[in-house]
N, CA and C atoms as an extended XYZ file, in Angstrom:
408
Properties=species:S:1:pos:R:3:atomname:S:1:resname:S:1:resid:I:1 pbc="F F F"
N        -6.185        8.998       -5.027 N   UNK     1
C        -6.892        9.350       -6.246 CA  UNK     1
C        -6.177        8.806       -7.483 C   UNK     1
N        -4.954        8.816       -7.505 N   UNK     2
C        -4.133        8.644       -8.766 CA  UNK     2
C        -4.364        6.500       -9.113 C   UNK     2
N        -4.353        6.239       -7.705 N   UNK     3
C        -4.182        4.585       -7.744 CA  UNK     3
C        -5.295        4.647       -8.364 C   UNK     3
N        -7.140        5.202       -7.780 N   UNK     4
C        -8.256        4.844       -8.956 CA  UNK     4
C        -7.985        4.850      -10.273 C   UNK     4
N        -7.184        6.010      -10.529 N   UNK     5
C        -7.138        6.753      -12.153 CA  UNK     5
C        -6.288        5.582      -12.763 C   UNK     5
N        -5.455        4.963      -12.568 N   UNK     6
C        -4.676        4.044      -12.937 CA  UNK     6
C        -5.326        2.846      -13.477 C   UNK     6
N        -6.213        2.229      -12.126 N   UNK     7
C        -7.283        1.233      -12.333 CA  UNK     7
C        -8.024        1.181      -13.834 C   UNK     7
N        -8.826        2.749      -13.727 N   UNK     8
C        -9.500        3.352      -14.642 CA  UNK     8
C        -9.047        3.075      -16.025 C   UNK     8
N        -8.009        3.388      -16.283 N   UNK     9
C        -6.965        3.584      -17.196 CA  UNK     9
C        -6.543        1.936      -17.687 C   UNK     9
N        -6.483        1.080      -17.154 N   UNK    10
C        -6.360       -0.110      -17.178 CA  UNK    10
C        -7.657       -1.269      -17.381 C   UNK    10
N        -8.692       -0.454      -16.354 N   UNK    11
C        -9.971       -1.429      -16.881 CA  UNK    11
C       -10.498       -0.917      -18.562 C   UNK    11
N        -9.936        0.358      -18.723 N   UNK    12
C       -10.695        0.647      -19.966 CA  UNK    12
C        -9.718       -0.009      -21.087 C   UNK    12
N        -8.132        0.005      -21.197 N   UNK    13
C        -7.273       -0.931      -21.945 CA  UNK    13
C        -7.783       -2.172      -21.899 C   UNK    13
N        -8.779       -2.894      -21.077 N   UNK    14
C        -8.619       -4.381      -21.112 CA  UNK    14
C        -9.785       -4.221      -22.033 C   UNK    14
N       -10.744       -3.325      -21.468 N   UNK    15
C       -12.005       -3.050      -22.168 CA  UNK    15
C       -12.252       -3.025      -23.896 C   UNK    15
N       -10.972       -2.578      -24.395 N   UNK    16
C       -10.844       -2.312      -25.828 CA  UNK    16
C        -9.969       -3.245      -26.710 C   UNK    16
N        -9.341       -4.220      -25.378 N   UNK    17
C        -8.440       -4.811      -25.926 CA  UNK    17
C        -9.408       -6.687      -25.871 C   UNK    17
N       -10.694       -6.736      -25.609 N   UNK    18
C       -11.048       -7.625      -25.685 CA  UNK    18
C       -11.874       -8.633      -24.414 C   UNK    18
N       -11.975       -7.590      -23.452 N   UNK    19
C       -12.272       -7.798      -22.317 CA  UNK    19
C       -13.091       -7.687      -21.595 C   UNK    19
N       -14.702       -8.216      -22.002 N   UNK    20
C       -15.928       -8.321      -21.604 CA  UNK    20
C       -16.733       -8.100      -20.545 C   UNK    20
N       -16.414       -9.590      -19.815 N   UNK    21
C       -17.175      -10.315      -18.762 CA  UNK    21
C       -16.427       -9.750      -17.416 C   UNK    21
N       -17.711       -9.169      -16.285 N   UNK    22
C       -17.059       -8.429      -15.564 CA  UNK    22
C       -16.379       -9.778      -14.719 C   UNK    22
N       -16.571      -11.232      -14.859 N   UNK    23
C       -15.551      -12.527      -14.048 CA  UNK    23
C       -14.312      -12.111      -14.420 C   UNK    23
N       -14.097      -11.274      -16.200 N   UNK    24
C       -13.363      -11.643      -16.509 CA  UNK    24
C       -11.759      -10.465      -16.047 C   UNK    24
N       -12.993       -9.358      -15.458 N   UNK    25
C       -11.700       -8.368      -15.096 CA  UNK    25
C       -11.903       -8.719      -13.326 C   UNK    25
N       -12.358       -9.872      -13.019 N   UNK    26
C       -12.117      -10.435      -11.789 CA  UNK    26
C       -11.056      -11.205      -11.510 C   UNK    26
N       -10.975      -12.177      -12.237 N   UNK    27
C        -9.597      -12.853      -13.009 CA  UNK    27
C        -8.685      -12.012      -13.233 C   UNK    27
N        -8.711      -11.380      -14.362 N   UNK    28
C        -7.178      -10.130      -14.058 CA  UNK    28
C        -7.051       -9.764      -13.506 C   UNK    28
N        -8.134       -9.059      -12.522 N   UNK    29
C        -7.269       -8.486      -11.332 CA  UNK    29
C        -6.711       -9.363      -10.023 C   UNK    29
N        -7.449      -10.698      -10.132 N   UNK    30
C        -6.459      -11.317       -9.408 CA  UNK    30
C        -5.221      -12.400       -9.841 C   UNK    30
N        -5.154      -12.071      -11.077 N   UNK    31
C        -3.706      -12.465      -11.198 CA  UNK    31
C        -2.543      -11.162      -11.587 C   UNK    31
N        -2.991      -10.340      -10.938 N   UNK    32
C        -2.297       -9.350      -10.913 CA  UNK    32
C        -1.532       -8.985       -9.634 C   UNK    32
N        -2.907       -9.239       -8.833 N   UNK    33
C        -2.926       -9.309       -7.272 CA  UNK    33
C        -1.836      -10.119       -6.761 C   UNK    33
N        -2.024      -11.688       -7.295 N   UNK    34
C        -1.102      -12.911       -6.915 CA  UNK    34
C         0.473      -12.994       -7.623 C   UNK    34
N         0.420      -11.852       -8.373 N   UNK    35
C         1.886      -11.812       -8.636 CA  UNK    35
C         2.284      -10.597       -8.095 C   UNK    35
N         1.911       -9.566       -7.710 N   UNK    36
C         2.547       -8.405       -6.547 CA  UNK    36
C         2.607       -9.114       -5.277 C   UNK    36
N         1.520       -9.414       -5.071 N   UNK    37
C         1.560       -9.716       -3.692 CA  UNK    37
C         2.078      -11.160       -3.010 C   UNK    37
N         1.729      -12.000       -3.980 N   UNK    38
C         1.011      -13.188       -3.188 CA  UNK    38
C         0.326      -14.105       -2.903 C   UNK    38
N        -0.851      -12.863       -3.204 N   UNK    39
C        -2.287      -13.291       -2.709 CA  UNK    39
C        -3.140      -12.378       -3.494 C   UNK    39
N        -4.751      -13.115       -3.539 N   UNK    40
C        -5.813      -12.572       -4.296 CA  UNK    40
C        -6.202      -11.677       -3.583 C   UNK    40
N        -6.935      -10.835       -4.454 N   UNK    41
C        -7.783       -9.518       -3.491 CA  UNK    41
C        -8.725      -10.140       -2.183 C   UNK    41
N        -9.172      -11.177       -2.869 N   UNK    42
C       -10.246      -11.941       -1.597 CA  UNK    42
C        -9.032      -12.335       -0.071 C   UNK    42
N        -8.330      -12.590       -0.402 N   UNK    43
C        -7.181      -13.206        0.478 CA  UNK    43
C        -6.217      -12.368        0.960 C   UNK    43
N        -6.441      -11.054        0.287 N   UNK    44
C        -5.574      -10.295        1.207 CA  UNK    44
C        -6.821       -9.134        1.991 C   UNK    44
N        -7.607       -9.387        1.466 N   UNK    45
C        -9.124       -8.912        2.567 CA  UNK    45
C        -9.148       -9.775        3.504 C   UNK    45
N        -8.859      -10.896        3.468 N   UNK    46
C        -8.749      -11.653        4.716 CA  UNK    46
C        -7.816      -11.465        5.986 C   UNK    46
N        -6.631      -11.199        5.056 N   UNK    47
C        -5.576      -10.915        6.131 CA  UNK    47
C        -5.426       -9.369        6.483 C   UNK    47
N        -6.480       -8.559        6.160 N   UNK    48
C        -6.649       -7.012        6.803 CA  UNK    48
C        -7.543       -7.107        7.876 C   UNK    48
N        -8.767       -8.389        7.746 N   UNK    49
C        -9.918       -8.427        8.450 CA  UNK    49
C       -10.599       -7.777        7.784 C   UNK    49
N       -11.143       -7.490        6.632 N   UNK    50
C       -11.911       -6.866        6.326 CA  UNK    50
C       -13.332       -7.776        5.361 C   UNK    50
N       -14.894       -6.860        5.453 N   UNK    51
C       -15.295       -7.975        5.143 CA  UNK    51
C       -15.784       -7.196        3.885 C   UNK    51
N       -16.616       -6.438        3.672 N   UNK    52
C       -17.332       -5.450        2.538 CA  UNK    52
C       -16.577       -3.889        2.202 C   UNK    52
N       -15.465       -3.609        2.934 N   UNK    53
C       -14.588       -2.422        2.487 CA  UNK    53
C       -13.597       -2.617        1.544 C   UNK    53
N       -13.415       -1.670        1.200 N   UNK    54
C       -12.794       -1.462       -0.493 CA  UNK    54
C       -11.392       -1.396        0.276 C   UNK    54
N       -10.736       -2.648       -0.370 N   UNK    55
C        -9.423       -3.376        0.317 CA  UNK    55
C        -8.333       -1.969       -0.211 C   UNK    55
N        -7.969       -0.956       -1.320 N   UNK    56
C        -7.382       -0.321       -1.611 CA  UNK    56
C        -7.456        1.070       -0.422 C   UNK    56
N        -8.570        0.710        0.118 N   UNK    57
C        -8.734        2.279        1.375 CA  UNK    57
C        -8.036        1.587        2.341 C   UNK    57
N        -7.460        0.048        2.350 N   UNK    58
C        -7.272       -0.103        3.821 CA  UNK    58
C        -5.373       -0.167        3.629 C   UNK    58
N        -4.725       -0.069        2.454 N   UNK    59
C        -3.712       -0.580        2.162 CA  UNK    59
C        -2.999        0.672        3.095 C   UNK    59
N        -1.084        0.267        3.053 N   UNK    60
C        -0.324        1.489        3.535 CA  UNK    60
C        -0.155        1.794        2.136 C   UNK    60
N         1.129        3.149        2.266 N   UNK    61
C         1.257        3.518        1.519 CA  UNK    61
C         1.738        2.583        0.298 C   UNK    61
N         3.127        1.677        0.747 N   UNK    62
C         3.623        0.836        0.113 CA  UNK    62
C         2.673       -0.126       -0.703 C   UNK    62
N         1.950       -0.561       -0.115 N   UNK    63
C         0.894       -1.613       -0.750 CA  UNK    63
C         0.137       -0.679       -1.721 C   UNK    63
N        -0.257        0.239       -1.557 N   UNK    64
C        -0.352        1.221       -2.814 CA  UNK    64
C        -0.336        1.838       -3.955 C   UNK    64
N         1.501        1.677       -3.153 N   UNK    65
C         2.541        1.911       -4.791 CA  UNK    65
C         2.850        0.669       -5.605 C   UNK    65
N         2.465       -0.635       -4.965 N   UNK    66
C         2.857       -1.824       -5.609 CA  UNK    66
C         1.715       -2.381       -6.624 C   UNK    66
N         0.619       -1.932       -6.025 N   UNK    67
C        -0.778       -1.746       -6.710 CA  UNK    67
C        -0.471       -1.386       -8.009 C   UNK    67
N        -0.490       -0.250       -7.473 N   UNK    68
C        -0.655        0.613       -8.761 CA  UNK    68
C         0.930        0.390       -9.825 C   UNK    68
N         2.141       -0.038       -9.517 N   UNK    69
C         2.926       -0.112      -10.402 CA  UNK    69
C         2.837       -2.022      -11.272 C   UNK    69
N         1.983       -2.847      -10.465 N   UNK    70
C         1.296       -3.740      -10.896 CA  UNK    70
C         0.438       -3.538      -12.014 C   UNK    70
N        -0.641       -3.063      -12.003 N   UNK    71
C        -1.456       -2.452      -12.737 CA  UNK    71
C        -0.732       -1.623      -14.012 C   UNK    71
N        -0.412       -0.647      -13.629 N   UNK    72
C         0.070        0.509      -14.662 CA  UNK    72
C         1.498       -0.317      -15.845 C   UNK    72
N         1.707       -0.956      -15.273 N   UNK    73
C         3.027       -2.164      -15.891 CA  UNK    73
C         1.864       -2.825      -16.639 C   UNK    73
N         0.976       -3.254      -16.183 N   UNK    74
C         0.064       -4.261      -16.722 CA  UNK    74
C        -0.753       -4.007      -18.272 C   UNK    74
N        -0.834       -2.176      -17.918 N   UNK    75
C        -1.617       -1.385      -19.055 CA  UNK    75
C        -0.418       -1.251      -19.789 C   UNK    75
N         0.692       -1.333      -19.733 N   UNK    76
C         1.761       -0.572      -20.532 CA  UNK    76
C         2.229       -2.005      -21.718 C   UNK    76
N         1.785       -3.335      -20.902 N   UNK    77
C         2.021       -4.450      -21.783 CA  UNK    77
C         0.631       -4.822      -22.394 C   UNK    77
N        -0.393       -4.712      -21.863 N   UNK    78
C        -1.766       -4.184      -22.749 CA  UNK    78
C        -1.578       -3.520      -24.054 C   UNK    78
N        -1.000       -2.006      -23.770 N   UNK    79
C        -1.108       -1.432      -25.047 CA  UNK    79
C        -0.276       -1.699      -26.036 C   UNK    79
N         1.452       -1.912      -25.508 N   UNK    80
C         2.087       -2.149      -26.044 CA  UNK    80
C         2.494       -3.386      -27.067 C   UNK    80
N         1.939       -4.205      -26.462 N   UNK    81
C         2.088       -5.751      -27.201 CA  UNK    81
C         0.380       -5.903      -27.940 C   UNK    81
N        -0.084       -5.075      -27.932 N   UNK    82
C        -1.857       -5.164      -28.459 CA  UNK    82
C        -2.492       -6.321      -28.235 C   UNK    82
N        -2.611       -6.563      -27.012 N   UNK    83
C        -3.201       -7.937      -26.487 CA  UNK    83
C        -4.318       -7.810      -27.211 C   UNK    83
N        -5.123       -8.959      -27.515 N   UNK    84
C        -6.787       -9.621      -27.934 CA  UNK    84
C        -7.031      -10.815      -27.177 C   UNK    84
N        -8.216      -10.148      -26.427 N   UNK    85
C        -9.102      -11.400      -25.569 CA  UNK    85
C        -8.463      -11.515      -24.398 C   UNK    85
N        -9.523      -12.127      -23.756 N   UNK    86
C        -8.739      -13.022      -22.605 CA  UNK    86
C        -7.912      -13.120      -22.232 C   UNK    86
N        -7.229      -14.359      -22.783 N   UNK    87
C        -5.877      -15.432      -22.551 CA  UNK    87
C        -4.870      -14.082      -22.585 C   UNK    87
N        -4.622      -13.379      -23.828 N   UNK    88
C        -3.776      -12.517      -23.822 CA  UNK    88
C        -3.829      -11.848      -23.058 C   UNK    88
N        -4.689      -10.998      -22.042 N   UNK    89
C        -4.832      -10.352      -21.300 CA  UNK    89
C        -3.916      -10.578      -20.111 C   UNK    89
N        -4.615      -12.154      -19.743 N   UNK    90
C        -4.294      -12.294      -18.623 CA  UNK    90
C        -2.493      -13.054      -18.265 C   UNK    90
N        -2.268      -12.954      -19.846 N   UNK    91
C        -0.732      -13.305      -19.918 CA  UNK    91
C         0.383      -12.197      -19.370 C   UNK    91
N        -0.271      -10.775      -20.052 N   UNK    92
C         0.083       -9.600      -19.675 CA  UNK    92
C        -0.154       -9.175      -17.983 C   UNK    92
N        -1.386       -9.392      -17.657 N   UNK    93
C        -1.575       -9.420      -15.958 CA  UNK    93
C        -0.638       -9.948      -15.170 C   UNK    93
N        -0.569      -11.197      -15.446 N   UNK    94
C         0.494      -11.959      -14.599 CA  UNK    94
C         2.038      -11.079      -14.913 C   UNK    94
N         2.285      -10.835      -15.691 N   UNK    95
C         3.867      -10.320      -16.414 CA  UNK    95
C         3.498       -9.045      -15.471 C   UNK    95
N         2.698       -8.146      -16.052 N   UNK    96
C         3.196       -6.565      -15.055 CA  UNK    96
C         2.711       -7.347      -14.108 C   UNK    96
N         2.006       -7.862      -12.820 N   UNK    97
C         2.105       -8.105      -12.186 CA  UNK    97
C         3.428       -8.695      -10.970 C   UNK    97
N         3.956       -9.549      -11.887 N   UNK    98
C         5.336      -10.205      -12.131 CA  UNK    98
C         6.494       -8.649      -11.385 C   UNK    98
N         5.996       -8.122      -12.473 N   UNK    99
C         6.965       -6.649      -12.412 CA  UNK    99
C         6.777       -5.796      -10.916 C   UNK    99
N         5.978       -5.745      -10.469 N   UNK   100
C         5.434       -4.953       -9.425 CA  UNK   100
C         5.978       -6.259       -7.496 C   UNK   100
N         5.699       -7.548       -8.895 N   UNK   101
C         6.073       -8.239       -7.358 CA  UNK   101
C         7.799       -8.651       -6.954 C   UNK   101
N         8.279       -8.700       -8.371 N   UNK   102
C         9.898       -8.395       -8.312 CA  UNK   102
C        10.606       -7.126       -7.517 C   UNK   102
N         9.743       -6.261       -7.682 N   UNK   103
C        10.225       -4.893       -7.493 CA  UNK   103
C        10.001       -4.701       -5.693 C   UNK   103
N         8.856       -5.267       -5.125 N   UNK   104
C         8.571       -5.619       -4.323 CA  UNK   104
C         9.368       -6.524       -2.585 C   UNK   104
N         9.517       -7.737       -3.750 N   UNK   105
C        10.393       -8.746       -3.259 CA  UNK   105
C        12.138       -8.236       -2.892 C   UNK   105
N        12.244       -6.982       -4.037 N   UNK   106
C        13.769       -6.543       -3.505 CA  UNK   106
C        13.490       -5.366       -2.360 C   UNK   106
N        12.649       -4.643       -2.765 N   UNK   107
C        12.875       -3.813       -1.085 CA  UNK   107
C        12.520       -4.182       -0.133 C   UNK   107
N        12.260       -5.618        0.152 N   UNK   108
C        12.108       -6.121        1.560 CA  UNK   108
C        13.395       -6.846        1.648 C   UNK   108
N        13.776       -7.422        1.041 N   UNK   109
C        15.349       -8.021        1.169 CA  UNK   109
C        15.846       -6.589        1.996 C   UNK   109
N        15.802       -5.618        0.758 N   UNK   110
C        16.820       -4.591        1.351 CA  UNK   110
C        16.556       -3.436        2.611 C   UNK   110
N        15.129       -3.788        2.760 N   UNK   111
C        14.688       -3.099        3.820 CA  UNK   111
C        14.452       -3.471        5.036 C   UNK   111
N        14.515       -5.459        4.948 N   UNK   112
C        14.335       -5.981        5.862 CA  UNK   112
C        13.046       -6.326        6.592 C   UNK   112
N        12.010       -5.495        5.586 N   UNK   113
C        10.554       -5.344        6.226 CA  UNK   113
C         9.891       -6.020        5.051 C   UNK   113
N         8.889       -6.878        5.466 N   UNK   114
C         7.636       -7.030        4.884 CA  UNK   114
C         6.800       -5.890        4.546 C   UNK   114
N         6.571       -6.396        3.357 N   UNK   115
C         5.437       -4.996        2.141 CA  UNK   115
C         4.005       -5.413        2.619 C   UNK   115
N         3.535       -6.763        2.263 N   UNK   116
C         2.362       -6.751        2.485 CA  UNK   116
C         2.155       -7.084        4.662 C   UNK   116
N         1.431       -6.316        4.633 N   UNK   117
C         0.803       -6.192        6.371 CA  UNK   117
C        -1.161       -6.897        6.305 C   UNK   117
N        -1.183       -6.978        7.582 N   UNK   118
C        -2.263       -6.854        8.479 CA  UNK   118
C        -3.140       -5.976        8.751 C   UNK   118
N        -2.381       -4.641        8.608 N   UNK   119
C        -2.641       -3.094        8.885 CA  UNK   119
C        -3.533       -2.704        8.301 C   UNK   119
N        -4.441       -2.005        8.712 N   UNK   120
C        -5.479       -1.225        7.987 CA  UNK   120
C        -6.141        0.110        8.668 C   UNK   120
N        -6.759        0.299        7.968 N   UNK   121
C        -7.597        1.774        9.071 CA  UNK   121
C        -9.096        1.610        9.485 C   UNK   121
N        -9.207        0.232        9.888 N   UNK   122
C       -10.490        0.014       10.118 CA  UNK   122
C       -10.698        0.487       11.969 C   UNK   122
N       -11.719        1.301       12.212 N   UNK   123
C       -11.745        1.707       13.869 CA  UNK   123
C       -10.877        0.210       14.658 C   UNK   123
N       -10.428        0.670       15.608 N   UNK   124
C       -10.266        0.043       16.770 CA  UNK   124
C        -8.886       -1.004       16.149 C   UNK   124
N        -8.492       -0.718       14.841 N   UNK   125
C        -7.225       -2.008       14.766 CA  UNK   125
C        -5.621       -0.965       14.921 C   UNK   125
N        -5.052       -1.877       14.864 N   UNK   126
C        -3.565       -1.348       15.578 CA  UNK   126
C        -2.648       -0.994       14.652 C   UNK   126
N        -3.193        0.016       13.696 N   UNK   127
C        -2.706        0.453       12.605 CA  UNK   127
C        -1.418        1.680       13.131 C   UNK   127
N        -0.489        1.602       12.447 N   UNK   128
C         0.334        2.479       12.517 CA  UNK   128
C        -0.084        3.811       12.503 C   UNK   128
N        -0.081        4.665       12.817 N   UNK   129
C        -0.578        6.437       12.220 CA  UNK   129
C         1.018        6.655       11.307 C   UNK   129
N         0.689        6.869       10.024 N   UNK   130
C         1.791        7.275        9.121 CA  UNK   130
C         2.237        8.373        9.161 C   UNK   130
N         3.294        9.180        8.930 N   UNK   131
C         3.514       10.583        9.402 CA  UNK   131
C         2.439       11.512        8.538 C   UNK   131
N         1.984       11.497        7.186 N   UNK   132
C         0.667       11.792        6.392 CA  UNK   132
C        -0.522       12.268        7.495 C   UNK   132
N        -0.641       11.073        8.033 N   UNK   133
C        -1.743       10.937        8.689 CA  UNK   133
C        -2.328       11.313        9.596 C   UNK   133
N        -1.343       12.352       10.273 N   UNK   134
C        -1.068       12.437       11.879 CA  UNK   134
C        -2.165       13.707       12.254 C   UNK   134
N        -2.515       13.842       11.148 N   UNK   135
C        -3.472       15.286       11.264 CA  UNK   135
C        -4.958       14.936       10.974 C   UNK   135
N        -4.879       13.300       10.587 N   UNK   136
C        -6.874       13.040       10.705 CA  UNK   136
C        -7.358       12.889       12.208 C   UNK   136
């Protein structure tokens, strides 16, 4: 619930800060995407297998928190630097983005594990059961 509210919170900053065309919060969000992760939302739907599900229901937890500290970094240089338009927008996207994928990139060094997965909760795939989870 909190990752929507975040979104929320962020599509409406871009919203006031100059940010129209719904291509255009397609574009931010995938250069937001490609600096946490990697990869675009389309491209990391690919690598879940997924074809019409809402790629944020299929994430783990981790992919989650990187989301959303992508994003929420993203609104915090939104408000803070008072982006206008576009270009500015998506200067700020990439930067918190930037932030979320730095942050990222060190706990797999130090954890030894890859953040972004395969994994999802779609029937029949070979998803981990998280300890959370163990009671659906």
């Amino acid at each position: 619930m909190r990752s929507i509210a975040i979104r929320e919170e962020l599509t409406e900053e871009w919203n006031s800060h100059g940010v129209k065309k719904q291509i255009e919060y397609a574009i931010l969000t995938a250069e937001i995407s490609k600096a946490t992760f990697g990869l675009t939302p389309i491209e990391y739907k690919g690598l879940k297998g997924l074809k019409k599900q809402n790629l944020r229901d299929h994430m783990t937890d981790l992919e989650l928190i990187f989301s959303m500290l992508g994003e929420a970094s993203t609104k915090e240089i939104v408000v803070n630097t008072d982006t206008k338009g576009f270009a500015q927008n998506k200067r700020a996207a990439k930067a918190g983005g930037k932030i979320a994928g730095d942050a990222r990139k060190q706990l797999e060094i130090k954890s030894g594990k890859k953040v972004v997965t395969s994994e999802n909760y779609l029937p029949g795939s070979k998803m981990k059961v998280l300890p959370h989870d163990k009671n659906k």
